[in-house]
N, C-alpha and C positions, 0 to 999 in steps of 0.2 A: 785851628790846625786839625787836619785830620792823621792823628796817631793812635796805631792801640799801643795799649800797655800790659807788660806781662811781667814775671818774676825770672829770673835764673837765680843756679846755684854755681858756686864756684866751688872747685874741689878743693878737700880741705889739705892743711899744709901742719906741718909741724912745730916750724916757730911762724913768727908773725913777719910778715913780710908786708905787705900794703893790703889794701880793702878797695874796690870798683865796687860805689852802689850803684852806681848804673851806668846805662851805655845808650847809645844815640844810633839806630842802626837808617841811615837819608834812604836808601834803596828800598826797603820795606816799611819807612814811617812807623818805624817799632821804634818803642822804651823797653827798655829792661831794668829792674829793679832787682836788687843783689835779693834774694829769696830770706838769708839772714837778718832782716829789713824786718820781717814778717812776723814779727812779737809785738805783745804787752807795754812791754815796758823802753821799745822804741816812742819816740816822740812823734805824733799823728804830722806836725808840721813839720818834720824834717826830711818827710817820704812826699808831703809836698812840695817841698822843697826839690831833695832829689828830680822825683818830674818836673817839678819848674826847669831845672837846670839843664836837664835832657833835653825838652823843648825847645830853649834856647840856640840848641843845635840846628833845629830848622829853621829858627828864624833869623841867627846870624852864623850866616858862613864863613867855613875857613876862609883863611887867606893864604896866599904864598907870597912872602916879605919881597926886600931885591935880592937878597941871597940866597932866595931857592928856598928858604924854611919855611917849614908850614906852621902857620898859627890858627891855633883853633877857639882855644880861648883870648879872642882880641880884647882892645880896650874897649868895645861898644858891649861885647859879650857880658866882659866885665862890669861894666855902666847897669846893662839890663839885671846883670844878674841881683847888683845890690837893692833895685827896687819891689823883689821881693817881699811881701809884708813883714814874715818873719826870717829877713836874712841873716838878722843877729845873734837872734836864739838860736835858727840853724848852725849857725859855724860854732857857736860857744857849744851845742850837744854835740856835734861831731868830733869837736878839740874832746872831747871828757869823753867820747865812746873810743875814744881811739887809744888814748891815754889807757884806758882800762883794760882795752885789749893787748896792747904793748905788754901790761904789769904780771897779767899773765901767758904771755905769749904766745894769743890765739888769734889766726887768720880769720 
């Protein structure tokens, strides 16, 4: 695939509302990585991950179902995404980064 990759920052919020580690932009074959990613004590495999899963975006396209809804994460998506090396570790740090951030109410 030919994508660069880069960082964004999201602006920060008050209480904790959701988290976008990254984003898929098809028109410029850009990643984006949430810039708060960009620590220590983040997990090396789960910013792998993140661009795993961004890249996913170019290689399986949305869909639009029969009733007009767009699916972006389909079942093949799905499929790909779990053959990730570390897709298990991945979702088990993200459950417990997330958890963490909820506890104390930071975006």
């Amino acid at each position: 695939l030919d994508l660069n990759i880069t960082w964004f920052e999201k602006p920060k919020y008050r209480k904790f509302r959701h988290i976008t580690f990254g984003s898929f932009d098809k028109n410029s074959n850009l990643v984006r990585i949430n810039k708060m990613l960009d620590r220590a004590d983040i997990a090396f495999y789960f910013i792998n991950y993140i661009v795993y899963h961004e890249m996913l975006h170019d290689v399986c396209r949305e869909i639009i179902d029969e009733d007009g809804k767009r699916k972006i994460h389909t079942k093949e998506f799905k499929k790909q995404e779990k053959e990730f090396a570390y897709y298990r570790e991945s979702k088990e740090f993200e459950k417990k980064f997330l958890n963490k951030r909820k506890r104390y109410g930071r975006s």
